[in-house]
N, C-alpha and C positions, 0 to 999 in steps of 0.2 A: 504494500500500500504506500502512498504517495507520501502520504502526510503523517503518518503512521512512524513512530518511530522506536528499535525495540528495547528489551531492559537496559540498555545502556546507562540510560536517565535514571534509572531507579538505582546501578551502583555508582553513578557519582553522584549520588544523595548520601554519601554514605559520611561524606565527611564536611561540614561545613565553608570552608574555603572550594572544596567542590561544585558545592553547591553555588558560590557565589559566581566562583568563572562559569560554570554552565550557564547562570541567569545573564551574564555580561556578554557570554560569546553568542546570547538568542538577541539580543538586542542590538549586538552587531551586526548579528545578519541580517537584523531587519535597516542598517544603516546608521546606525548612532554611531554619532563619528567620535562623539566622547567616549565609548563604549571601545570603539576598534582605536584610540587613544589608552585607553589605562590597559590594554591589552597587550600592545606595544611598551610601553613602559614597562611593565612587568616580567616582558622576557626578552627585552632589546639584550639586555647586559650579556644573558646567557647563551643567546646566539653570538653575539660578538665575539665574545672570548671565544666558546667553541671554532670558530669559524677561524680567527686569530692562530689558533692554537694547531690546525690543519693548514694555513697561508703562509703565517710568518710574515706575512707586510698588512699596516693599518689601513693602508689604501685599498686595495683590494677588500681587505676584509672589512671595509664600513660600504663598498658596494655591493657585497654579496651581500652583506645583512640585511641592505635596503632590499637586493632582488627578492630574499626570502621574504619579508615583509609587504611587497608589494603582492609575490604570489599568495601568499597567506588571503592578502583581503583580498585577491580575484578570487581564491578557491573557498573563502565561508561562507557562502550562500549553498556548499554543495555539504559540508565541514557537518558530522554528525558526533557526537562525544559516541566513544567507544567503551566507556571505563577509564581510559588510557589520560593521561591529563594533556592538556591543549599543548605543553611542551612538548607531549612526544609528537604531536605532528608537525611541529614548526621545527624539531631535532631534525627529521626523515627529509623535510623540503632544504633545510640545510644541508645537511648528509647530501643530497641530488645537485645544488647548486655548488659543491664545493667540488666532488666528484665531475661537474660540467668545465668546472673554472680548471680545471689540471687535466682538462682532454685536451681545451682548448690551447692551454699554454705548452703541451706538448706537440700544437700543432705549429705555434707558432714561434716558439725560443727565440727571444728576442731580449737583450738586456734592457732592465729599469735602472736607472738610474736618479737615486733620490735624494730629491733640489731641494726637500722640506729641510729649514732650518726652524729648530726648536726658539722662540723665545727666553724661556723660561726653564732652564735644563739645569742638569748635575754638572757637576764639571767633569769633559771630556773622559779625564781616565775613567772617571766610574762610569760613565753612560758607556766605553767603549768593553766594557770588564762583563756589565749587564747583555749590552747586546753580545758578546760572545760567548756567554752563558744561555742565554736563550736560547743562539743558533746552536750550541751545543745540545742543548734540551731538544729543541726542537728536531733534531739530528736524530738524536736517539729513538724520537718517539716513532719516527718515518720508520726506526727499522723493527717497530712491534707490527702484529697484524691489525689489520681496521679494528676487530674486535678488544682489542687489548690497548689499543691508543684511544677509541673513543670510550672507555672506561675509564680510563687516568686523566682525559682530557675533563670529561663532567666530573670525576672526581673532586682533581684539584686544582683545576684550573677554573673550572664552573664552580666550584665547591660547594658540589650539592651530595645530597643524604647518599646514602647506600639503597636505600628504599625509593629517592627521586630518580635514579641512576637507573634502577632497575625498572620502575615505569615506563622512561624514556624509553629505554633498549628494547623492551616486552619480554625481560629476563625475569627471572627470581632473586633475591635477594643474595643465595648461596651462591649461582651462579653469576653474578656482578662481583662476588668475595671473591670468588676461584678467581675469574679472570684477573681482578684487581692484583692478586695474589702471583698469580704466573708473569704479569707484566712488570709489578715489581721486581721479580726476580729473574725478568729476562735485562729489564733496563738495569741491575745490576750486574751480572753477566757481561754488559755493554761497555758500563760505565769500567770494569775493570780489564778491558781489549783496549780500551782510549788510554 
C-alpha cells in the first residue's frame, strides 16, 4: 500500500529522541525547511569528519558533505524510517559519494595544489608535525578493509557509541567490538612495519 507504512514506526517509538527525529524527518518531507535545517545541523559534523577521515583534504570533503546533503533532501520524500536511525542513511549516501569521488579521481590524477592560507594557525612546526600525523593516520587506515576503517572512523573520529556504530553499519554490537578489535590490532601490526 501506498501510504501504508510498516512496523518501522512503531520501533522507532521505542526511544524518545526517536521519536523526535521520526516527527522532524515527516515534517521534512512535507517541506519544513526549518525541519530539513535542524536535520542538517544535527548530523552535518558526523558526515564531515567521516567523509574527512576517507579524503584527507577539507575541500573536497565540505563538497561531498554538501553533495550528501543535497541528495539526502532530493531523496526524503521517498526516505521511510527502517528502525535504523536517519544517520544510517545519510552514512550509506556518504559511503556512495565518497566511493564516486575516488572512481573519479582515479580517473582523473591530477595534482591539487593548496593556495588556502590559514589566518589564524599554530605555528608552522606544529601545524606541519599535525599534518604529518594525520597523513600518517590517514595512511594506515587506507591499508584496513572498508569494514575495519569505517569502524574506527565512526569510532573515533565521529566518536560515536559502540551501539550508534553498530546502527549505522546494520551490525550488532559484538560485531562492531570484533571489528573494532581486529582493526586495532591490524593498525598496530602497521604502526610497528613504519
Amino acid at each position: 500500500m501506498e501510504g501504508h507504512r510498516p512496523d518501522s514506526r512503531t520501533e522507532a517509538r521505542e526511544r524518545p529522541e526517536q521519536r523526535a527525529e521520526v516527527h522532524l524527518i515527516e515534517r521534512a518531507q512535507k517541506g519544513d525547511k526549518a525541519a530539513i535545517g535542524e536535520l542538517y545541523r544535527a548530523h552535518v559534523d558526523m558526515v564531515y569528519r567521516y567523509i574527512y577521515a576517507r579524503v584527507g583534504d577539507a575541500v573536497v570533503a565540505e563538497d561531498l558533505t554538501a553533495q550528501v546533503f543535497l541528495k539526502a533532501v532530493e531523496g526524503l520524500p521517498n526516505y521511510e524510517p527502517s528502525g535504523s536511525p536517519f544517520a544510517a542513511w545519510l552514512y550509506r549516501i556518504a559511503h556512495a559519494r565518497t566511493v564516486d569521488h575516488w572512481r573519479q579521481e582515479q580517473r582523473r590524477r591530477e595534482v591539487v595544489l593548496d593556495e588556502a592560507v590559514p589566518t589564524a594557525s599554530p605555528p608552522p612546526e606544529d601545524r606541519l608535525i599535525w599534518q604529518e600525523e594525520w597523513n600518517t593516520a590517514l595512511d594506515l587506515l587506507a591499508r584496513l578493509t572498508d569494514d575495519q576503517r569505517d569502524v574506527l572512523i565512526l569510532r573515533f573520529i565521529g566518536e560515536m557509541s559502540l551501539s550508534e556504530v553498530a546502527d549505522i553499519l546494520g551490525k550488532t554490537v559484538g560485531a562492531v567490538k570484533a571489528a573494532q578489535h581486529r582493526a586495532l590490532a591490524a593498525l598496530a601490526r602497521l604502526m610497528q612495519g613504519t
